[in-house]
N, C-alpha and C positions, 0 to 999 in steps of 0.2 A: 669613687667606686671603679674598680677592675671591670674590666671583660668578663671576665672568671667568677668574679664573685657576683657579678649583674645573674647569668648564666646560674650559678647556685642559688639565688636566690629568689628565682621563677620558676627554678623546678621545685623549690620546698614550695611554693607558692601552688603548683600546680599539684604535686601531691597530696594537697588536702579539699582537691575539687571545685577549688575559688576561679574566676574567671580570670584571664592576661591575652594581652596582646606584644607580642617583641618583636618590633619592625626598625625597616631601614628606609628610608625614599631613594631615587635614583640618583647615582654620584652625589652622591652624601656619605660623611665620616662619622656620623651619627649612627647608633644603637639606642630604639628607646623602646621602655618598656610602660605595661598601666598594670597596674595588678589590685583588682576591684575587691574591696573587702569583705565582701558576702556574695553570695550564688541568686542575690537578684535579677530576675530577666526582664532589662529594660527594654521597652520597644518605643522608637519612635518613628509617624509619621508627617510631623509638621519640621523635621530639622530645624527645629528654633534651641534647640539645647546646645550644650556645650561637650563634645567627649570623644571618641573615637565610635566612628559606624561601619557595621558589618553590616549588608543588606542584600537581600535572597534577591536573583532574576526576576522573582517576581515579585514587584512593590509594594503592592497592596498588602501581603501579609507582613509588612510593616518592616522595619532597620531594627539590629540589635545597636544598645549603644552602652557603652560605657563611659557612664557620665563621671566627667573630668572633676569633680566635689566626691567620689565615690569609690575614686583610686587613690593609691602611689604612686607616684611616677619616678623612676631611675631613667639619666639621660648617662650614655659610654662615647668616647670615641674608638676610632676602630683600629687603632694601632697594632694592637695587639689581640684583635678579634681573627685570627691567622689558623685554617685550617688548611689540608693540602684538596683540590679541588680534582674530581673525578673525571676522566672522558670516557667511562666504562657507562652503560645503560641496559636495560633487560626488554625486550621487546615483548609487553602484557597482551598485543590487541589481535595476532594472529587470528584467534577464534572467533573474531569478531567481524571479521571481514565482510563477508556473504550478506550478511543481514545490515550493514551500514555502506554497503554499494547499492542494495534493495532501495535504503532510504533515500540516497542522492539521487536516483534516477525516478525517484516519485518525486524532488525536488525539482529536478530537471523538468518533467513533463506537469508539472503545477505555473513553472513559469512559463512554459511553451503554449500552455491552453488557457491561462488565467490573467488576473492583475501581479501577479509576486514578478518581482525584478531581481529579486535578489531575499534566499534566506537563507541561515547558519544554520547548517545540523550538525551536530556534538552526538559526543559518544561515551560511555564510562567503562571502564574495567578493574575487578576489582584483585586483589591478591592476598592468598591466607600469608597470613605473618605472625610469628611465636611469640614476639616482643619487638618493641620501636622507641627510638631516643628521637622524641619530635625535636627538643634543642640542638641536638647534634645535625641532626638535618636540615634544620634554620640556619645553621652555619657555617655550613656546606654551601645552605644556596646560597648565602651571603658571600661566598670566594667565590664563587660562582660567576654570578650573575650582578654586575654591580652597578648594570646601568637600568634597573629593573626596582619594583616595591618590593622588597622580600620582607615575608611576616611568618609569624606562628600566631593564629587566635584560637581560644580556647574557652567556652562556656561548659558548665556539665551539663544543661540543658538545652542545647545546641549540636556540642561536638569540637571535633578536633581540627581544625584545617591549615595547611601549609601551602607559601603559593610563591612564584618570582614572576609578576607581571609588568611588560612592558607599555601598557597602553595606559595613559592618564583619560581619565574621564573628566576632571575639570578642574583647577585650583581657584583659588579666589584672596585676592591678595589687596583688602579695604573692596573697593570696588572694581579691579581691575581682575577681569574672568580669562583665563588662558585654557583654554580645550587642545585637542590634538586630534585627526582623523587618518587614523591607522588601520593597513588593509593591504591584503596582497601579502602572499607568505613564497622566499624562495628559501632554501639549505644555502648557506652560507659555503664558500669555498675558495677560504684563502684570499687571492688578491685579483682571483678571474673577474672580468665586469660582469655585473647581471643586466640580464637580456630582458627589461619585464615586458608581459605579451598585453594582447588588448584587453585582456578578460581580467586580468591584474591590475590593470589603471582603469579602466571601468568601475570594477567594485569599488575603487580607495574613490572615485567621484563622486558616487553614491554616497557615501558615505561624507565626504564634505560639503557637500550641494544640500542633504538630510541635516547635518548642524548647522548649517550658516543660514538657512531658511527657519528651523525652528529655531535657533535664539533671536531671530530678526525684530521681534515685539517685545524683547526685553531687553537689549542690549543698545549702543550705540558706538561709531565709530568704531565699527569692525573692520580687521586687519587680517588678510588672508597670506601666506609663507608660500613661497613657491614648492613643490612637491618635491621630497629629498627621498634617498635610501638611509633606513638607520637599518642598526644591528643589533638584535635579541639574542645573546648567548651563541647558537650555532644556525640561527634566521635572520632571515634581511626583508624587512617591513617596507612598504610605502607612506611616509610618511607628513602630512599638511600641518601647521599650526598656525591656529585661528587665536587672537586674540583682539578683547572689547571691553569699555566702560558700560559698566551694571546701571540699570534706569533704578534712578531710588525706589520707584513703586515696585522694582521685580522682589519677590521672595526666593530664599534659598530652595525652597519648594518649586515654585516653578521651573527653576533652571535644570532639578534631578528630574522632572517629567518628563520635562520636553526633550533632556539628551538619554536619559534613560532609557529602555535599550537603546543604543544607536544602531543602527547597518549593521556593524561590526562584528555584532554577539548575535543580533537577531534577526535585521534583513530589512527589505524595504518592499512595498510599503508598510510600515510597523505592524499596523492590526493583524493585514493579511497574514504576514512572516510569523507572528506570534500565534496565531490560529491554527496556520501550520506545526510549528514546532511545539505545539499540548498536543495535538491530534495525531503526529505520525511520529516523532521521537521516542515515546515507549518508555521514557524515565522522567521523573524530578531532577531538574536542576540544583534545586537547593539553592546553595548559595554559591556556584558557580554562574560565570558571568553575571553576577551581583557587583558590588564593589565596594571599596573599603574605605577608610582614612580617619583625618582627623575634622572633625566638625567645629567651627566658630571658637576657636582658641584665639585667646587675646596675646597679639605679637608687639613689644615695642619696638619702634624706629628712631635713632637717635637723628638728629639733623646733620646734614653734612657741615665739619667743623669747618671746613675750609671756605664757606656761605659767608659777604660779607655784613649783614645784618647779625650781631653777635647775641641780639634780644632771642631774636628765633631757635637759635642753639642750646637756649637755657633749660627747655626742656624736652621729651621725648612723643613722638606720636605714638599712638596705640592704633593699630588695626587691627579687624579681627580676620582668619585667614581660615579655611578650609580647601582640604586637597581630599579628592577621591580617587581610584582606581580602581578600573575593571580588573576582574576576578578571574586572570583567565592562567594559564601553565599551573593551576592548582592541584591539592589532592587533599582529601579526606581520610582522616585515620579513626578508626574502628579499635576495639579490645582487638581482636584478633585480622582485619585487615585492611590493606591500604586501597583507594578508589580514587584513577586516577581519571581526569575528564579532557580530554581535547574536542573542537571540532573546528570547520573553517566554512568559507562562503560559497554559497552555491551560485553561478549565476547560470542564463543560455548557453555562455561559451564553454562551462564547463565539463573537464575530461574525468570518465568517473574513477577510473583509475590513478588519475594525478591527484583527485582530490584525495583517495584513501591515502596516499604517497604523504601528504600534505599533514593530515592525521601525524602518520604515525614521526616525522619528522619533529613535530611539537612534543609529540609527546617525550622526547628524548629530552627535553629542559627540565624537566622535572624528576624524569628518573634516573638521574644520574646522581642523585641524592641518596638513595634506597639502597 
């Protein structure tokens, strides 16, 4: 199967209201697609299934999933998945300004008077629009943004969402769990060095000091990465990677608990942050900073041939693998319009007018698409 015809045959898919998802993983030449044969709305909260999960910021109301026995699946390489890539963007959040500096500075004075160390506030906007080609915009971000999850999901009972996220929230590959602790947002510019301040490397510590503590009871032989700069399209991250051997008694359940929200999306200390952000955010998340992926898919491993025991090359291991991503440079589309969501970290040090800066700098990942 073509690009093109992958492409034509998840729009006829989607014009008769059936649910898909058409994603890419990060530096990956892969294109795949699931296109679920009926408009059942699976939900799961034990991740013991098999399928692709969509799951809302908040967990308890449960993962959408598309169980893997309940699709089609088409896999493309990306040879010739070639669109030309935008550096034009519409800035949505002007109007919005006044009332999301309100909010950071009752963030600001909740950490100054309270236990919060650290929380995200987000923001959404939304824009009328006559008609939208979600595929053409999946593949936009896909020239885009290549070091990023780029996806289109799609339920009629759900909705529409589009997204190019760079944060991995955890893969799992047989028993070996790889996370990432990502934090700290500068604009990218060119080949300048970036300067990151204390308030920058503070949060990204939070934020790996909150993973490597809570997977501590489930994991063993954990392995901490010295702190690098990566680069998100036209931002530059701080970025840790944590990897560990899974204890047989841990469940896949425990693992999306306990990193679920991280720092990242929500703040620290968890409860507080999230208390904060139902009580003074003013909107549903949905299924921003949620996250996505593919759930307990059976991968075979061949042996390396070049091993010289030739018995053990006869046949192939199987692992089963799951990869998630936070939900974040997203947007939701409507019949008639697009809602697009950024936010970033609050901490002490922060400047509230850097932070709306911060805002609206993400939000250019996304609407360069539009």
């Amino acid at each position: 199967m073509t690009a093109e015809l992958l492409l034509k045959t998840v729009a006829q898919h989607y014009s008769t209201n059936r649910p898909f998802v058409v994603y890419s993983r990060p530096i990956n030449n892969l294109v795949k697609c699931w296109l679920q044969q009926d408009d059942t709305l699976h939900i799961t909260d034990s991740f013991e299934e098999s399928g692709f999960a969509f799951s809302p910021f908040k967990l308890e109301r449960g993962a959408v999933i598309f169980p893997k026995d309940k699709c089609i699946h088409h896999v493309v390489t990306t040879d010739d998945f070639m669109v030309e890539a935008s550096d034009e963007s519409v800035n949505l959040f002007s109007d919005k300004k006044r009332e999301h500096l309100e909010l950071i500075a009752k963030g600001k004075e909740a950490i100054n008077t309270g236990n919060l160390t650290k929380v995200v506030l987000s923001r959404r906007q939304s824009q009328h629009i006559d008609h939208s080609n979600p595929l053409a915009m999946f593949k936009r971000l896909f020239n885009t943004y290549n070091n990023a999850m780029v996806y289109c999901w799609y339920h009629p009972k759900v909705g529409l969402w589009l997204g190019a996220t760079p944060e991995l929230l955890f893969k799992i590959e047989g028993r070996e769990l790889t996370t990432i602790s990502l934090a700290g947002t500068k604009e990218y510019n060119d080949d300048i060095p970036v300067n990151w301040t204390s308030k920058e490397k503070t949060e990204q510590k939070i934020v790996t000091d909150y993973i490597t503590s809570g997977l501590d009871p489930y994991v063993e032989r954990l392995k901490i990465s010295d702190v690098e700069t990566v680069r998100a399209g036209q931002l530059l991250h701080l970025k840790t990677r944590i990897i560990a051997q899974i204890k047989r008694t841990t469940s896949l359940k425990d693992l999306v608990k306990t990193l679920h929200p991280t720092p990242a999306v929500c703040g620290f200390p968890k409860h507080d942050a999230m208390n904060f952000i139902l009580t003074h955010e003013g909107y549903d998340r949905e299924y921003y900073t949620g996250f996505l992926g593919e759930l307990n898919l059976k991968v075979k491993k061949t042996r390396n041939p070049n091993r010289r025991n030739i018995e053990n090359n006869a046949y192939a291991l199987v692992s089963v693998n799951s990869n998630f991503y936070v939900n974040l440079r997203c947007m939701q589309i409507t019949k008639n319009e697009i809602i697009v969501y950024v936010g970033g970290g609050i901490t002490k040090d922060s400047e509230v007018e850097k932070e709306w800066e911060e805002t609206v700098a993400k939000s250019k990942t996304i609407l360069k698409v539009l």
